[in-house]
N, C-alpha and C positions, 0 to 999 in steps of 0.2 A: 263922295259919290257912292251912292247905292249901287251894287252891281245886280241886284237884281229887280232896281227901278222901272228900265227896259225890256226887259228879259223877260219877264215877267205878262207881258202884253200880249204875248202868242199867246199861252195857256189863260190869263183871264179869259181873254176872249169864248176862249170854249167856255166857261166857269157857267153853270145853270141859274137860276134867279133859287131853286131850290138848297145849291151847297150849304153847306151849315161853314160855319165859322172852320171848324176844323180841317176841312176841301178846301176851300179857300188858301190858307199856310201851307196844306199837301203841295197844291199846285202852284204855289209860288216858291217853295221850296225845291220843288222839280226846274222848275225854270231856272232856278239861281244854279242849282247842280249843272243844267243842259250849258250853260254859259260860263261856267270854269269851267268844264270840259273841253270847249271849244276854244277857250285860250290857250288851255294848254295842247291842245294839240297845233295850234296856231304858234304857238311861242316852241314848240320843237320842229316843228318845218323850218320855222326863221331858222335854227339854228343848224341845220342842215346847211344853207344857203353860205358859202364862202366870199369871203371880203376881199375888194380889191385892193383895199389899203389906200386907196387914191382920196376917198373922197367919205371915208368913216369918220364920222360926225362925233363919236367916243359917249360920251354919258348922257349928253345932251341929247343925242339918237336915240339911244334906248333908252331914255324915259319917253323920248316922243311916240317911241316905236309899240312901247310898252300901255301907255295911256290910249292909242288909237288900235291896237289890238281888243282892248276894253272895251272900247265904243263897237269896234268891229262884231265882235260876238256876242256885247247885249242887242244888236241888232238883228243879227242870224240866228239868235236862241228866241224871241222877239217874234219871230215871221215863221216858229214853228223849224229852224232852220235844219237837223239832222230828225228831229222825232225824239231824242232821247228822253226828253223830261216828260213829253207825253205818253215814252210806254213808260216808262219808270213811275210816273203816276197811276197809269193802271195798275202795276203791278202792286205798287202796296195800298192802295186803297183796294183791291179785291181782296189784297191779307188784313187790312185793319179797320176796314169800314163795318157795320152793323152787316146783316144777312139783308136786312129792309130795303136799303138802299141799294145792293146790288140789283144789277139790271141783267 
């Protein structure tokens, strides 16, 4: 599974019929960054959370927990979910883009 299959779908969306190939990887590159980020701040919340010991599932949970965090935040990165792969794409395409193309 591609993690940034999903993820990826917020910023396409913005993407111009003008980008060149290279906006194109910017922006899905941003996308894949926006959606590890967001596991990882997902996957240390969880672990903030204390177990009651009653009803912990052991390895079989946290792979579940693990693979549906995955789905979680290519969805939330997806939908545009914090902004960060969309300024983080601003930001280096106004450092590495031509002058031409800036707007």
């Amino acid at each position: 599974m591609d993690i940034t299959s999903e993820a990826t779908a917020g910023l396409k969306g913005i993407t111009n019929s003008t980008d060149t190939l290279k906006e194109k990887k910017l922006r899905e590159a941003c996308a894949g960054f926006e959606a590890l980020m967001l596991k990882q701040i997902l996957s240390q919340a969880r672990q903030g959370i204390e177990k009651s010991g009653l009803l912990d599932g052991g390895y079989g949970e946290e792979m579940f927990q693990s693979i549906q965090d995955d789905q979680m935040t290519q969805k939330m990165a997806g939908s545009n979910g914090l902004g960060f792969g969309e300024m983080l794409y601003r930001q280096l395409s106004q450092a590495h883009l031509p002058a031409s193309k800036e707007k």
